[in-house]
N, C-alpha and C positions, 0 to 999 in steps of 0.2 A: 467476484466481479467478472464481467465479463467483457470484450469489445469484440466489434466487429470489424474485420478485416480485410475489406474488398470483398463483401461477399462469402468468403471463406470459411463463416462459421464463429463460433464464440473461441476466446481466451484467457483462457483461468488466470488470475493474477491473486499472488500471496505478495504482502508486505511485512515491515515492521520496522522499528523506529529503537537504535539503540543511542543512550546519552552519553557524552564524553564526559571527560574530564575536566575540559576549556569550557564547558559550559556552553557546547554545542554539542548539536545531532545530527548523525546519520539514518537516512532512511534507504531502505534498498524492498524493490521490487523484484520477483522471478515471474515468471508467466509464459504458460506452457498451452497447447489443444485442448489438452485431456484434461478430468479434475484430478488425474493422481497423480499431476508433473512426472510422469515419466519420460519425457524429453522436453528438457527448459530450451524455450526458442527464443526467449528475451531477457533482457536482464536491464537490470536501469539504479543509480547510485545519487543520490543529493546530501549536500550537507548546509544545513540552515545555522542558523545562530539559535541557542537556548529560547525556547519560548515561557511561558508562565508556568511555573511551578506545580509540581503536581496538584491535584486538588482532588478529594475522591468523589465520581460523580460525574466531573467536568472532564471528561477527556476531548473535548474539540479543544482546550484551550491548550495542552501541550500535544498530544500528538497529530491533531488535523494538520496542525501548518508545515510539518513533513511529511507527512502522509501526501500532501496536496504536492509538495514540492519535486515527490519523486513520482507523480501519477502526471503531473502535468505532461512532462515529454511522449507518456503512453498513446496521448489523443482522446480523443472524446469516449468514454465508457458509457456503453448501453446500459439502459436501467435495469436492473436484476437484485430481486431483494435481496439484503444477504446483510449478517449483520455481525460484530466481533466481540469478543472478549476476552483480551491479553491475550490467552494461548487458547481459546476454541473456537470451533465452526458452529454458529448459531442456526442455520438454517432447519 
């Protein structure tokens, strides 16, 4: 993903979304210039309440709504394909 920054150019953003215990989640963003994060310039943290149970297939229904919740404070993210899968870069 990327955003645009005044001008400045694009900025890499890695998420992920871990479940509690209490039957809630956190999600936490990093987001750096570079694509290898080797200097994280941002950082951003949310905790939503449990959303709908896993389901295999449907991941909008449990991990969009923290995904969403830690991306909101970022700003508006430029369109750039880019696509996920638990642990890899689909691009």
């Amino acid at each position: 993903m990327t955003e645009s920054l005044s001008g400045s150019g694009a900025l890499f953003a890695a998420v992920d979304v871990h479940y509690l215990d209490d039957d809630g989640a956190r999600a936490a963003m990093v987001a750096a210039p570079d694509p290898r994060f080797s200097l994280v310039t941002r950082t951003q943290i949310a905790m939503v309440a449990a959303g709908a149970p896993y389901q295999p297939g449907e991941f909008y229904r449990r991990e969009l709504p923290p995904l969403r919740a830690v991306l909101r404070p970022a700003g508006q993210l430029a369109s750039s394909p880019a696509r996920a899968d638990r642990d890899r870069w689909l691009c």
